[in-house]
N, C-alpha and C positions, 0 to 999 in steps of 0.2 A: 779600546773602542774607537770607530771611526771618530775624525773629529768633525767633520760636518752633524752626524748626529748627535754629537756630546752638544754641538752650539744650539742643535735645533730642541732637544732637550731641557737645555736651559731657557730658552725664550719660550719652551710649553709652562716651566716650573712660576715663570715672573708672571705668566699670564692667569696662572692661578692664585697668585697672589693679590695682585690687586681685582683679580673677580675671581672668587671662591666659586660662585653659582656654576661656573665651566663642568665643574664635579658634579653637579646633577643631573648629566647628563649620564643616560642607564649605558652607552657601551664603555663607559669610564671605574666602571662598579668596581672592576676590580682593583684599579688604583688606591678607589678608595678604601677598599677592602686591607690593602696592604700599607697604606699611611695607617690606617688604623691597629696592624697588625704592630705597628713599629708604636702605638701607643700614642699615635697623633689625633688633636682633638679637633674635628673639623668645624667648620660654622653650617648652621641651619641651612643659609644660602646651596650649603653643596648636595646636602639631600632635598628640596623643593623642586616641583618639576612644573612648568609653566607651557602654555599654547605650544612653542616653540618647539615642545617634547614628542608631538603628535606625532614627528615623524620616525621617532627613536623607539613605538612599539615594541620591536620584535625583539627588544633585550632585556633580562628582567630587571625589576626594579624592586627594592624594599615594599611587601604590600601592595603591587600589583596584581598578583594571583588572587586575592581577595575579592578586587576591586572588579577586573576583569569575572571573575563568578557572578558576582552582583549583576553586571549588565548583562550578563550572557542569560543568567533567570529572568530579568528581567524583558530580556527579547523571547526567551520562551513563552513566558506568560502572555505576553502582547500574539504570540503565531497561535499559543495554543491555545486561545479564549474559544470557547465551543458556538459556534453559531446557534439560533433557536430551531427549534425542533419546528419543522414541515408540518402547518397546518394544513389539511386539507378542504377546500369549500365544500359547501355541500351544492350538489347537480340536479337542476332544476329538470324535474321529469313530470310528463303530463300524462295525463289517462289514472281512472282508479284502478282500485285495486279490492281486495275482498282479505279478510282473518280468514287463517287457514283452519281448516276444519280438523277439529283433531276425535273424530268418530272411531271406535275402533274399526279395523281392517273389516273390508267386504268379504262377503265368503269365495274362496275363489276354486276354480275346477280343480281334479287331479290329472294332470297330462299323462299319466303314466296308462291310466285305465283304458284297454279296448272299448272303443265306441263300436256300436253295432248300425244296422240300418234302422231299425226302430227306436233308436236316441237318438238319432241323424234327424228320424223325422219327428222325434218328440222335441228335440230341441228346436227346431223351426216350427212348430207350431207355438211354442210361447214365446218367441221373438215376436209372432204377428198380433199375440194378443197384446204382448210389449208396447208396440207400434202403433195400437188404436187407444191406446193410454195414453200416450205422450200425445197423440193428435187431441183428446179430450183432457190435456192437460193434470191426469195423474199421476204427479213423475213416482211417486211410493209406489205405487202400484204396476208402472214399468221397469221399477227397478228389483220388484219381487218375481215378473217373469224372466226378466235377462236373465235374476242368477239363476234361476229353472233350468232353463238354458243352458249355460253354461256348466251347471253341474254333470247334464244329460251329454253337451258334447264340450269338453273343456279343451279340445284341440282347435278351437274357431276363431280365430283373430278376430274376425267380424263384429262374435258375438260380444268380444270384452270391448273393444272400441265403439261399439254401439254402446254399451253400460255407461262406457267412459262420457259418451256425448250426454246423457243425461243425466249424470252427477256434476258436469259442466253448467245445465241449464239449473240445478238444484244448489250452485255456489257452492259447492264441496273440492273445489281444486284437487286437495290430494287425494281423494278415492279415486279420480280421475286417472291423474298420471298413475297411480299403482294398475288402474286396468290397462290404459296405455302401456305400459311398460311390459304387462300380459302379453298383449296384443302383437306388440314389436319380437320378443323373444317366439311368438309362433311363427310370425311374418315380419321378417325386418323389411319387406318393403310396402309394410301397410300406410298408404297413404292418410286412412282415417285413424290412425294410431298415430300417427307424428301432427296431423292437425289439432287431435283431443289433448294431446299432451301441450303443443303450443300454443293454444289459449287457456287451458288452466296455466303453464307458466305465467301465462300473461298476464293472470288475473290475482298471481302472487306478488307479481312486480319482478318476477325473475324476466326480466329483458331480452339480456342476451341470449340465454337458453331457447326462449320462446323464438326468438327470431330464425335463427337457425333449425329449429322442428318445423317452424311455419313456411320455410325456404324451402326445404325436403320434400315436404307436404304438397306445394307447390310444382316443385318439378316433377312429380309422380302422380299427381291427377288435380289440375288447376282447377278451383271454383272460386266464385266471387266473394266469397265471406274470409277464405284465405287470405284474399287481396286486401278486404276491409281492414283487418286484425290487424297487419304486416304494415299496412297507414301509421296506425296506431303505436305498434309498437318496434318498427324501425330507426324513428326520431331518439328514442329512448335507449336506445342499445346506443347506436351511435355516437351521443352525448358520454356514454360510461364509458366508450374505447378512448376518445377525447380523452377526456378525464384520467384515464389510468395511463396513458402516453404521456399526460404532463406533466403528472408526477411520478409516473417512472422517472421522468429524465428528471427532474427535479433532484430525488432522492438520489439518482445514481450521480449529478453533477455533484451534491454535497459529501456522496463520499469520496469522490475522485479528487475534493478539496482536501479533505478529512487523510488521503491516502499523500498528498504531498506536500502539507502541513508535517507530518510524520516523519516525512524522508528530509524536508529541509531540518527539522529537528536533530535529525541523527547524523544529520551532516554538518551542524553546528556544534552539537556533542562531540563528535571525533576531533572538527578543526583542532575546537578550544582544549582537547585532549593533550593533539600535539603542538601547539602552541605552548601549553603549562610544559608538556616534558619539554620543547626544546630552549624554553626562557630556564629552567629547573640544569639543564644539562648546561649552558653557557655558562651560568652563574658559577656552577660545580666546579667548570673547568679554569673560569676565571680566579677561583678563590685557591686552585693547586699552584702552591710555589714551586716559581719559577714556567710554571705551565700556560701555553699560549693563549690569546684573548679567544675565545669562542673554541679553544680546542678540538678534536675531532671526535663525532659525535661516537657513546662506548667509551672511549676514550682512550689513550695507547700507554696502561701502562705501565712504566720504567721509560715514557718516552724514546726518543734514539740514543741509547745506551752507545757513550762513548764515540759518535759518530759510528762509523761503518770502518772499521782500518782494513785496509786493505784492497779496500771496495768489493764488490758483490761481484762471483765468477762468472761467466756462462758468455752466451753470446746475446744478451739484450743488451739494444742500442739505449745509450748513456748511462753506463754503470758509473760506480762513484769510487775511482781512484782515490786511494789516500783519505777515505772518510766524507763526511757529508762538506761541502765548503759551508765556511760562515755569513755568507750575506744571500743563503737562501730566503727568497721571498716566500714566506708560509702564506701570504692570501692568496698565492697563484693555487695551492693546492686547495682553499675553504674555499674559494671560489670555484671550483671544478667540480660540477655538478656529479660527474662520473664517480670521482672519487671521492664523495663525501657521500654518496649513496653505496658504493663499495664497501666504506667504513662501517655502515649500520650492519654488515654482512659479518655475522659471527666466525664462520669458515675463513674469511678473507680477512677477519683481524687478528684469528689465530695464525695464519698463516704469514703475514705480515713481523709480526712479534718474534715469530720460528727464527724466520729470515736476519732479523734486528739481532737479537739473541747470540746467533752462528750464521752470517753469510756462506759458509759453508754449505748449509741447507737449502739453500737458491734452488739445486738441482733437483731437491723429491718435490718442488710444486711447479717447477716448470712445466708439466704436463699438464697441471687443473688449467681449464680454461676462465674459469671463476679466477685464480687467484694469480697466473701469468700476466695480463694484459695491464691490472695493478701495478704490479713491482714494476714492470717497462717505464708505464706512465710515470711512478711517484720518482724510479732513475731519473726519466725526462725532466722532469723539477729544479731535481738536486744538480744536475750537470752544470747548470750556471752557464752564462754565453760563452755563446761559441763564437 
């Protein structure tokens, strides 16, 4: 062995001596590993790990992996604590409102039936006697000639929207909109079909629906009681679009919390994955005699069986005459991002091993593009200065 490293050897051995605790440091494990294979008893000081450790993380340690679990649930716990559940206010709305009427259904026409001219004119004559009811304030009694009416011509928009206005003045909201809704299926552009509908909505508290019947209503034949209504129950819709915008967004920011809560989770789950495999794979490699600190990940093996005699044939630059030389620096390869991400390539460490095996075999993977550009590199390594 060189002797500059025999001397520097010796002055690592004295320094362990008079401070054991050096051994507690986690890229040292495997030393210890092997004083202790030889039956050596060490002091407590060499397995204790202190502040100064903090930065020796990424190598394992006795008891580690446990510990590291602990805080990694316990950072779960701390991301995954669920927030409280979105109350909603309640929306202060003005105007009354009426109990819905729950009458059975009003009698209503058969549309199918041919009308003739003499139900054309039977049915306008009880509309008119409908009309001196409601002016003498009989609505029962206007509401038993409409359906007259309407039985006689059930094809009359008119006539159910007129019905509909006076089960509006008699607080019956739904008999209403079921005529309305008559009314609209013969003429969807009944203008007194979307007003009669729009204040019984109004009068249920249905807001929004009413505002929009009463908008319609509006641009298809304006009067002033339209206008009245629309005062009334525009403030009130408005306040629920309000209302339903801000906690939409509410609800959708808590889950979009909720969706990367989740993601930083699973991305703490995989770290600490490969964190445990690659402290689990160091240790592995550290504890194979004879086999180097931190090894290569997978691992190679039989190692380089015998050096390379004769060195590897072909034409890539710094093949290895005469075997591997002895003062290759193996960090230049752990430290080679390329090739320690190559190593994890099952392809490329079979292929590698072939190669080690029978340099012979150089020539059936010189064509993989996967496992040529390797062997060049790991050549470049071993060739030693030039």
């Amino acid at each position: 062995m060189d002797a500059a490293k025999l001397n520097e050897l010796n002055k690592f051995i004295d320094q362990c001596k008079s401070n054991p605790s050096i051994l507690s440091d986690p890229s040292l494990s495997f030393f210890r590993d092997y004083l202790e294979s030889l039956g050596a008893k060490l002091p407590s000081s060499a397995y204790s790990h202190g502040a100064s450790d903090s930065k020796s993380k990424s190598f394992v340690v006795e008891g580690s992996d446990d510990e590291m679990a602990d805080e990694g649930e316990k950072l779960n716990v701390e991301e995954e604590e669920e927030e409280d559940e979105i109350v909603e206010s309640d929306i202060e709305l003005e105007g009354d409102t009426v109990e819905p009427d729950n009458d059975p259904p009003q009698k209503m026409g058969d549309p199918s039936v041919e009308v003739t001219d003499e139900n054309r004119d039977a049915a306008q004559s009880a509309k008119a006697k409908a009309m001196d009811a409601i002016s003498e304030g009989k609505l029962e009694e206007a509401i038993d000639s409409l359906t007259e009416a309407i039985l006689l011509n059930p094809t009359s928009a008119i006539m159910y929207a007129t019905r509909a206005s006076v089960y509006i003045k008699m607080k019956k909201p739904n008999a209403a909109i079921r005529d309305a809704n008559a009314a609209l299926e013969i003429n969807p552009d009944s203008a007194k079909g979307y007003k009669s509908r729009g204040i019984a909505r109004a009068m249920l508290g249905q807001w929004e629906d009413s505002a929009k019947d009463l908008h319609v209503a509006s641009k298809l034949d304006y009067d002033e009681e339209i206008n009245n209504v629309l005062k009334q129950v525009e403030p009130n819709a408005q306040r629920i679009e309000e209302h339903r915008r801000k906690y939409d967004r509410l609800h959708k920011e808590r889950e979009d919390r909720k969706v990367e809560r989740e993601r930083q989770h699973r991305r703490a789950e995989a770290q600490a994955a490969y964190e445990k495999a690659k402290k689990q794979e160091q240790s592995s490699s550290s504890r194979r005699p004879g086999g180097m600190p931190g090894g290569f990940p997978g691992g190679m093996p039989g190692g380089f069986p015998g050096g390379m005699p004769g060195g590897m044939p072909g034409e890539m630059p710094g093949s290895m005459p005469g075997g591997m030389p002895g003062n290759v620096d193996f960090s230049k390869i752990l430290n080679d991002p390329e090739l320690m991400s190559a190593f994890s390539d099952p392809e490329v460490m079979a292929a590698l091993q072939d190669v080690m095996k029978n340099p012979a075999n150089l020539a059936k993977h010189q064509a993989n593009p996967k496992v040529a550009p390797v062997i060049a590199k790991m050549m470049g390594k071993f060739a030693g200065p030039k």
